[in-house]
C-alpha positions as CSV (number, residue, x, y, z in Angstrom):
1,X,-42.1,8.6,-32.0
2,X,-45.3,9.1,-30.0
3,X,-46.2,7.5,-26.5
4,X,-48.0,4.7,-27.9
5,X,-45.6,1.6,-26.0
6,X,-43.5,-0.2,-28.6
7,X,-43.3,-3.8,-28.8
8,X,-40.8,-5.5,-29.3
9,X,-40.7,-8.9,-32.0
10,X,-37.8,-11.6,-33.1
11,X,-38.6,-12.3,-36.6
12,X,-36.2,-15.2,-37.1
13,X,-35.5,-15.9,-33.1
14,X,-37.3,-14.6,-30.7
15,X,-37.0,-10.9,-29.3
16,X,-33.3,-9.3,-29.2
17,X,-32.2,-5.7,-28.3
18,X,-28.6,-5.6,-28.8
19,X,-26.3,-4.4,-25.9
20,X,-24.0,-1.2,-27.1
21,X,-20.6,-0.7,-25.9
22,X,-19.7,1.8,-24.1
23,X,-17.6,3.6,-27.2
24,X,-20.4,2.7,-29.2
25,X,-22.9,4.6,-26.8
26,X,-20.5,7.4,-27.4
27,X,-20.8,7.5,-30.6
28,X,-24.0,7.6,-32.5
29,X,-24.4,5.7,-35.4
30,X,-21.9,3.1,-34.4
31,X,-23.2,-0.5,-33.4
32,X,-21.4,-2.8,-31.1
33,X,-22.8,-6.1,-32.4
34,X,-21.2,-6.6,-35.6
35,X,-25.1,-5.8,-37.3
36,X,-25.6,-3.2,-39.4
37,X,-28.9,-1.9,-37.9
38,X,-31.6,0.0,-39.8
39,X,-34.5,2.3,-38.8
40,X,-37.3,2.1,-41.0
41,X,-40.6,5.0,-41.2
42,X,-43.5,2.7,-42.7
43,X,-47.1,4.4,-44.0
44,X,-49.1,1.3,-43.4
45,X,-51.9,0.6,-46.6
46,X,-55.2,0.1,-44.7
47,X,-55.2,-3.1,-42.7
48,X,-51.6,-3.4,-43.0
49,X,-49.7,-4.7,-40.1
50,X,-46.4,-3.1,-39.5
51,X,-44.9,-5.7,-37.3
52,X,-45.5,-8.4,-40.9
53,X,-44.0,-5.0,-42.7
54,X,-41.5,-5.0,-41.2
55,X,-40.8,-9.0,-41.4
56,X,-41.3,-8.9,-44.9
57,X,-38.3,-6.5,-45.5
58,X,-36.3,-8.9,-43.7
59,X,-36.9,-11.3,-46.1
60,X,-37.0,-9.4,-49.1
61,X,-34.0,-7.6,-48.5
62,X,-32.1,-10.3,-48.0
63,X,-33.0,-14.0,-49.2
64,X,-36.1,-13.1,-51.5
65,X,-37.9,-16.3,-50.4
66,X,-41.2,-16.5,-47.9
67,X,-39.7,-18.2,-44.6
68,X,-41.8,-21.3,-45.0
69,X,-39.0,-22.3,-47.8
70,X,-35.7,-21.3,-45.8
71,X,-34.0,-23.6,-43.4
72,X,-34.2,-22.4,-39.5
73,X,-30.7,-22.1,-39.4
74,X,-30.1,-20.3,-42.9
75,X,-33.1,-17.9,-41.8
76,X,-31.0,-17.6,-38.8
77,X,-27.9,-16.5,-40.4
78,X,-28.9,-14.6,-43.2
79,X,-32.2,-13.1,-42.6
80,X,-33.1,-9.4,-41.3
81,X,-33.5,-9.9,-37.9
82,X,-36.8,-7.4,-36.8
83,X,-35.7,-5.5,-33.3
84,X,-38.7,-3.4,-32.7
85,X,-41.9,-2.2,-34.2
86,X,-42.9,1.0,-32.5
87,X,-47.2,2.0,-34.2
88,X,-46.8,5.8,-34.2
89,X,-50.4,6.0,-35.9
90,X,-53.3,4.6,-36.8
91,X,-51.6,3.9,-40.4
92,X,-48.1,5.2,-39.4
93,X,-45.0,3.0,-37.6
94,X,-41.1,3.3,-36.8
95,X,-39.6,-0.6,-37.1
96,X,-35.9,-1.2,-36.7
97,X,-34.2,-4.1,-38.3
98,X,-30.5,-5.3,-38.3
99,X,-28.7,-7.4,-41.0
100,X,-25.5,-9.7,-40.5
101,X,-22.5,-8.2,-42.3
102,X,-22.3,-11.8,-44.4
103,X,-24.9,-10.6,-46.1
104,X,-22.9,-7.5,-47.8
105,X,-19.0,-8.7,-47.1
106,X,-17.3,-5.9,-47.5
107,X,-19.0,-4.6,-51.0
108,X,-20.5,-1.1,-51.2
109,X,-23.0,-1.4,-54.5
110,X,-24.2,-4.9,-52.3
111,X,-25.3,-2.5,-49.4
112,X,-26.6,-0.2,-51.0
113,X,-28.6,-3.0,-52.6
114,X,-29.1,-4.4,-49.0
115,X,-30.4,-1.1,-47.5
116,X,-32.8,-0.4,-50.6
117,X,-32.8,-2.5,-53.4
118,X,-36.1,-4.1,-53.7
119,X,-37.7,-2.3,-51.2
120,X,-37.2,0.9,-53.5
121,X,-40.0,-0.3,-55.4
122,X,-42.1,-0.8,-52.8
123,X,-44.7,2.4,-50.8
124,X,-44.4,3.3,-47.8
125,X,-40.8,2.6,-46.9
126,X,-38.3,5.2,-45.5
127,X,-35.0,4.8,-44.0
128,X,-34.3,7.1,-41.1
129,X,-31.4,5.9,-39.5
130,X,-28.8,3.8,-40.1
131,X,-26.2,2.2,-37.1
132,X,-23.3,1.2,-38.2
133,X,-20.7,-1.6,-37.4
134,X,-17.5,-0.9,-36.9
135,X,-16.6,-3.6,-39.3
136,X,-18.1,-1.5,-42.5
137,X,-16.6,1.6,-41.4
138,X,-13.2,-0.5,-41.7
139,X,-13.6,-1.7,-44.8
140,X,-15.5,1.7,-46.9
141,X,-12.8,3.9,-45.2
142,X,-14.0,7.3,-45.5
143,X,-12.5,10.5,-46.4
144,X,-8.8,10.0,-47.9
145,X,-8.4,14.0,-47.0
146,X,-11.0,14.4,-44.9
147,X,-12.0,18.3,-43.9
148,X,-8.5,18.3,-41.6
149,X,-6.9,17.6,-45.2
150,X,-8.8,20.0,-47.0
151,X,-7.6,22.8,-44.8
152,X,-3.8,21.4,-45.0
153,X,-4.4,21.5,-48.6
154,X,-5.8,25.0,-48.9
155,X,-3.9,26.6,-45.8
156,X,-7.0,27.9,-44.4
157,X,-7.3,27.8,-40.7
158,X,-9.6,28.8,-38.1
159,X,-12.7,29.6,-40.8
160,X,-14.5,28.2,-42.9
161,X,-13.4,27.6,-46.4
162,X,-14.7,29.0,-49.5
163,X,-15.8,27.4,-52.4
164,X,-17.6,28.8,-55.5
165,X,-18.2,27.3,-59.4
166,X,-17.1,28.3,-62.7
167,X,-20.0,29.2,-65.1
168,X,-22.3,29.7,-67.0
169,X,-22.5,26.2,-69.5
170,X,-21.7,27.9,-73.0
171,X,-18.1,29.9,-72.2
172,X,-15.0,28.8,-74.2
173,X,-12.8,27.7,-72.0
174,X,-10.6,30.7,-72.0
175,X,-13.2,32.5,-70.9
176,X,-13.4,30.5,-67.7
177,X,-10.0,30.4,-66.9
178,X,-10.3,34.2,-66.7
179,X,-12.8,33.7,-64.0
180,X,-11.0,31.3,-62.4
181,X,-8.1,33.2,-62.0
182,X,-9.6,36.5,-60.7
183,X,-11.3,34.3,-58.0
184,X,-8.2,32.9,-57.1
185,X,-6.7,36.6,-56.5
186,X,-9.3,37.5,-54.4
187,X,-8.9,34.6,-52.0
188,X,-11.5,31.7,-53.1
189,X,-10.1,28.4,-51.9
190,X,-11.5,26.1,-54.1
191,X,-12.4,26.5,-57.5
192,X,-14.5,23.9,-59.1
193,X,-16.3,23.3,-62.6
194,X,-19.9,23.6,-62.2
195,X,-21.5,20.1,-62.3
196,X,-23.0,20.7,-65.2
197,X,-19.6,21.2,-67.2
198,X,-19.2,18.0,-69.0
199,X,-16.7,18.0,-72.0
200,X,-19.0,20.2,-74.2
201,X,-17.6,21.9,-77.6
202,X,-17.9,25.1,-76.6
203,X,-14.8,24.2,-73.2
204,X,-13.8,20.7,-74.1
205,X,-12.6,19.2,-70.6
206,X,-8.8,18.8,-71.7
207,X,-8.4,22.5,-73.1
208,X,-10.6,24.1,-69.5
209,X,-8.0,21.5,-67.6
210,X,-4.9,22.9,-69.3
211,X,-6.1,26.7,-68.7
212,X,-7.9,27.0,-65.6
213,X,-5.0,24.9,-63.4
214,X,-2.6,27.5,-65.5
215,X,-4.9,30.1,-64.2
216,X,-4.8,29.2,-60.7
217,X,-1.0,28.5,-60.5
218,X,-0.8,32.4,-61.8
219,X,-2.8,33.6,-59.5
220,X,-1.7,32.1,-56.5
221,X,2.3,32.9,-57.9
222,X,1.0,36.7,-58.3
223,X,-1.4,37.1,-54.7
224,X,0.0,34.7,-52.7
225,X,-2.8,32.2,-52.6
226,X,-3.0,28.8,-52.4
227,X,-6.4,28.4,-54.2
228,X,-7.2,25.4,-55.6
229,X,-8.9,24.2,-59.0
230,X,-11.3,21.3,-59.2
231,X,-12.6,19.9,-62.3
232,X,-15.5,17.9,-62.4
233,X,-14.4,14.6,-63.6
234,X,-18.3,13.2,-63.7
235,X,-17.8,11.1,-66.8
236,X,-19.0,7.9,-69.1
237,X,-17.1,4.6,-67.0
238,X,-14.9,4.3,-70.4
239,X,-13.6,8.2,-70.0
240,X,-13.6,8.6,-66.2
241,X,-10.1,7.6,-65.8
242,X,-8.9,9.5,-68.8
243,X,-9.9,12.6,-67.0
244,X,-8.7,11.3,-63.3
245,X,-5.4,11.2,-65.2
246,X,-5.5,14.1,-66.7
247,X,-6.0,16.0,-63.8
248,X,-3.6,14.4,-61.7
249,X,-1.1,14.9,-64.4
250,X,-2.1,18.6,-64.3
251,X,-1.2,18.9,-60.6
252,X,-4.8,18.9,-59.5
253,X,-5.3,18.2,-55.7
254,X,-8.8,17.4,-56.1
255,X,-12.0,16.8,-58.4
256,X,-15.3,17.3,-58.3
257,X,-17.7,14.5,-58.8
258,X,-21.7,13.5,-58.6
259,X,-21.6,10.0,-57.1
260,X,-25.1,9.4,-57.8
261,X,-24.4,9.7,-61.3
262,X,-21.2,7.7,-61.9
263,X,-22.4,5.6,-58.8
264,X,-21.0,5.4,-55.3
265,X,-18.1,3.5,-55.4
266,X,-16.4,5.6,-57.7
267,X,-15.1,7.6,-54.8
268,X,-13.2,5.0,-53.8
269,X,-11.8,4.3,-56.6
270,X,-10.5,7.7,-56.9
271,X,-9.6,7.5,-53.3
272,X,-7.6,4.3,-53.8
273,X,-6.1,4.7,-57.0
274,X,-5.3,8.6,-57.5
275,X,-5.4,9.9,-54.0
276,X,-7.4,13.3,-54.8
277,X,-9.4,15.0,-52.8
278,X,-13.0,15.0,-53.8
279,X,-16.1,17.4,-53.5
280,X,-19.4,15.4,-54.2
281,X,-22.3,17.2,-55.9
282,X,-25.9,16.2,-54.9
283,X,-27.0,15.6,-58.4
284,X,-29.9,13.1,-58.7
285,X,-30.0,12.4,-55.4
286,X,-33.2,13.9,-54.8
287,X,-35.4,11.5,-55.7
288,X,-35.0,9.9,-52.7
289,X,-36.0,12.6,-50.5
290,X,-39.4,11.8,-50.9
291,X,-41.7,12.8,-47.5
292,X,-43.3,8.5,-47.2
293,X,-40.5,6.6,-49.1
294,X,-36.5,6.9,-50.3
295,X,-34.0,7.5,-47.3
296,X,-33.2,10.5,-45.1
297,X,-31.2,12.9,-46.9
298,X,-28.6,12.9,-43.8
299,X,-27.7,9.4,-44.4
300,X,-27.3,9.2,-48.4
301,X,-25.7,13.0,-48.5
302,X,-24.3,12.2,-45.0
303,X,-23.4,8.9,-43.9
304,X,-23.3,7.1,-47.6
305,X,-20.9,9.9,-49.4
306,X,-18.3,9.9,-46.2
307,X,-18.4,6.6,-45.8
308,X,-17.8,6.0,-49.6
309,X,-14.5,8.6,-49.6
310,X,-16.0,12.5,-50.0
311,X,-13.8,14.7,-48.6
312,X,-16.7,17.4,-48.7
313,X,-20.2,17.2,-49.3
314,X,-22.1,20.0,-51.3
315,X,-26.2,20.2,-49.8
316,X,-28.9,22.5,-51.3
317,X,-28.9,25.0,-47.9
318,X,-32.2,26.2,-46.3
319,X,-33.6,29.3,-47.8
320,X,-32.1,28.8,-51.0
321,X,-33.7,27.8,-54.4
322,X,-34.3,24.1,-53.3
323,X,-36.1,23.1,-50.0
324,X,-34.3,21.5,-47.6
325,X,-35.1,22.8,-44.0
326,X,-32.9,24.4,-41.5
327,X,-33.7,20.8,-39.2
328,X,-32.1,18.9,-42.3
329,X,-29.5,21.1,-42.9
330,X,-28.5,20.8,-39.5
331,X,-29.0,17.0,-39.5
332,X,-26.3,17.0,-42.4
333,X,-23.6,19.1,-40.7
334,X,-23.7,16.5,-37.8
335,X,-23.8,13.6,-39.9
336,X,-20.9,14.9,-42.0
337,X,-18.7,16.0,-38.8
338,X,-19.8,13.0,-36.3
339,X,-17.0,10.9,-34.9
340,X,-18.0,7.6,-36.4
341,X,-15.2,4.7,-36.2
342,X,-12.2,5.8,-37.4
343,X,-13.7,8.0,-40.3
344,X,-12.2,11.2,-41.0
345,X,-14.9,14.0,-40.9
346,X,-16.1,15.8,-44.2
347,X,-16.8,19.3,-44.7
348,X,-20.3,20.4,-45.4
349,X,-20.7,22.3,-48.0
350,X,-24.1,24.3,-48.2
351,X,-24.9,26.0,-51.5
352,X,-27.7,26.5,-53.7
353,X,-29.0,30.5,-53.8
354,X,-26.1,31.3,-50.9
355,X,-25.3,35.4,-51.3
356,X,-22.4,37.2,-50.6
357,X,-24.0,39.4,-48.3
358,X,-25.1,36.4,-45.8
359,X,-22.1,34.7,-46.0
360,X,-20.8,36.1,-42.9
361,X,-23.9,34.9,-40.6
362,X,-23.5,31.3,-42.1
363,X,-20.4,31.3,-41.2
364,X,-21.1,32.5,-37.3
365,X,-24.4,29.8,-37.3
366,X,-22.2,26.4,-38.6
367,X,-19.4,27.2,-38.3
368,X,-15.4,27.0,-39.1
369,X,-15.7,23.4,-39.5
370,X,-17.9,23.9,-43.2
371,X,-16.9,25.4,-46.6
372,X,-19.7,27.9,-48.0
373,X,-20.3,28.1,-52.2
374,X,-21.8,31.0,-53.3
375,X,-21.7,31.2,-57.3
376,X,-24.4,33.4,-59.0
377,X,-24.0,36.0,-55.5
378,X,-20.5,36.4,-56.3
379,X,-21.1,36.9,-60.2
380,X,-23.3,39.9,-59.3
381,X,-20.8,42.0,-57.4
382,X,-19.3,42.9,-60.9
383,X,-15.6,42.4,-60.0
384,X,-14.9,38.7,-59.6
385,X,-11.7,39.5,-57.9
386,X,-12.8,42.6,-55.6
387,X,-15.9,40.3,-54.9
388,X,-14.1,37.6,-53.7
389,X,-12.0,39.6,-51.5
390,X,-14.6,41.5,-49.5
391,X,-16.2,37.8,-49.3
392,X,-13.3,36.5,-47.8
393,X,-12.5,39.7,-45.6
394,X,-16.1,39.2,-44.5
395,X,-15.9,35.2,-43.6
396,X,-12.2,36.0,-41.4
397,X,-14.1,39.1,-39.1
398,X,-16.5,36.7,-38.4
399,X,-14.5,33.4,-37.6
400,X,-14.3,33.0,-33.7
């Protein structure tokens, strides 16, 4: 924010600034009222006021009706209650609002609608920051496995894990069970379906299931290795738990699965009802990265996915294909690894144009505490198997 003095404004009761406790203070993200707070980056139309803005969203967000028409003590108890407005511009301010949690309960789609329903459809609206009650963390629960679980799961200790994808879209599915199995031999410790590997005629998802867990349990028998196969399980709401069965059945540990297309409470689901570990892919989620509007892609990829039961979290990483920023990227990892309540952490999981060759730095700058995918990189080297080897011997020289 710049210097310009903020102000502070009580929408519905006069001016409040809520008083953390001390293991809330110790923990950012985590609020001590029992409010779920909210930090809002407005562009302001010309003539716009932001501290009205901000009001506004209050209302909209919550009641839909202009405060005229709402009893003082309703407006009171279910209205967004505006903490600060802080003009960072001539057209640009920060505002922070916070929202009583009997106006989500303890529903997920209903705070996600709470956070950005309407005001989706609205310019000039970004959510930077979200502080969260202890009472949501409670009942979302976060990671089943968690990244202490992954590495339990995986046996790898003291590094960070390795993950890469099975593809191209278009190979039978005997095809990729060979390439499934020669990364397992060379030391990959999860192998997952690329997202984009649906249940296609050319690897129907029941006969890639059947051959690439076979695949895996061969390899790991043969080397030693206690790789493990995801399949993506991103489905129509009619099949999804056809294939959560089927891969359960198959002795699968864990899935893959894009929340943003099956939507966000299908984690817990899969959490709650099959107990699998699950990697979340970004997909679709970047149309609300926007620069002016949508929310920060810390707390949707970040806070939203752990929150909702993602044991690891796959970002585009900085200098790759896509465009995220070595600020964002770090933003994520903290987000992801934050102690927040009771959550268990989640691993991040940066991909998207990661090589072989620079896998050993990424490793030194985050981290042990992160799993690296590198796909097309590790199709290049030729050998899948030799590939994945020198990748792994690579990662271990450079873990602490």
């Amino acid at each position: 924010m710049s210097a310009i003095p903020s102000w502070r404004v009580g929408a519905t009761v006069g001016a409040r600034t809520p008083a953390l406790a001390p293991d809330a203070e110790a923990q950012p993200g985590l609020r001590a009222d029992g409010r779920l707070g909210v930090h809002y980056a407005l562009t302001l139309a010309r003539g716009e006021d932001a501290a009205l803005k901000a009001a506004l969203i209050g209302l909209e967000q919550t009641v839909e009706l202009p405060r005229a028409l709402l009893e003082a003590d309703l407006a009171e108890r279910m209205t967004g209650r505006v903490e600060a407005v802080c003009q960072t511009g001539s057209r640009a301010a920060r505002v922070t609002l916070s929202y009583p949690i009997g106006a989500i309960g303890a529903d997920l789609p209903q705070c996600l609608n709470l956070l950005f329903g309407n005001i989706s459809l609205k310019p000039g609206i970004r959510i930077v920051g979200i502080d969260w009650p202890a009472a949501l963390l409670d009942a979302f629960g976060g990671p089943g496995h968690g990244a202490s679980g992954l590495r339990e799961l995986t046996g790898a200790h003291g590094r960070p894990l390795l993950c890469t994808a099975l593809k191209p879209m278009g190979l039978t599915a005997r095809e990729l069970a060979r390439r499934c199995e020669a990364f397992a031999r060379g030391g990959i410790d999860i192998i997952k379906d690329d997202h984009g590997l649906a249940d296609q005629p050319a690897a129907p998802f029941a006969e890639r299931l059947a051959r690439c867990r076979e695949a895996v349990e061969r390899a790991n028998a043969g080397a030693g290795t206690r790789a493990l196969y995801f399949p993506n399980v991103t489905a129509p709401a009619r099949e999804l738990p056809h294939r959560l069965d089927a891969a359960k059945a198959a002795g699968c540990r864990g899935v893959l699965i894009s929340p943003w297309l099956v939507g966000l409470d299908t984690l817990r689901f899969i959490r709650d009802d099959y107990g699998l570990a699950m990697l979340a892919h970004p997909a679709l989620t970047g149309s609300l990265f926007g620069r002016g509007a949508g929310m920060a892609p810390e707390l949707v990829l970040g806070d939203l996915f752990r929150l909702a039961g993602a044991d690891a979290v796959i970002y585009p990483n900085t200098g790759g294909r896509f465009d995220f920023s070595g600020a964002v990227c770090a933003r994520l990892n903290r987000h992801l690894r934050r102690p927040l309540g009771a959550l268990r952490a989640s691993l991040p999981t940066p991909a998207g144009g990661m090589s072989v060759q620079s896998a050993a730095e990424w490793a030194r700058r985050y981290g042990p505490d992160t799993m690296l995918l590198i796909g097309g990189s590790l199709y290049a080297q030729g050998d899948l198997a030799a590939g994945a080897a020198a990748l792994r011997r690579a990662v271990e020289e450079a873990a602490p």
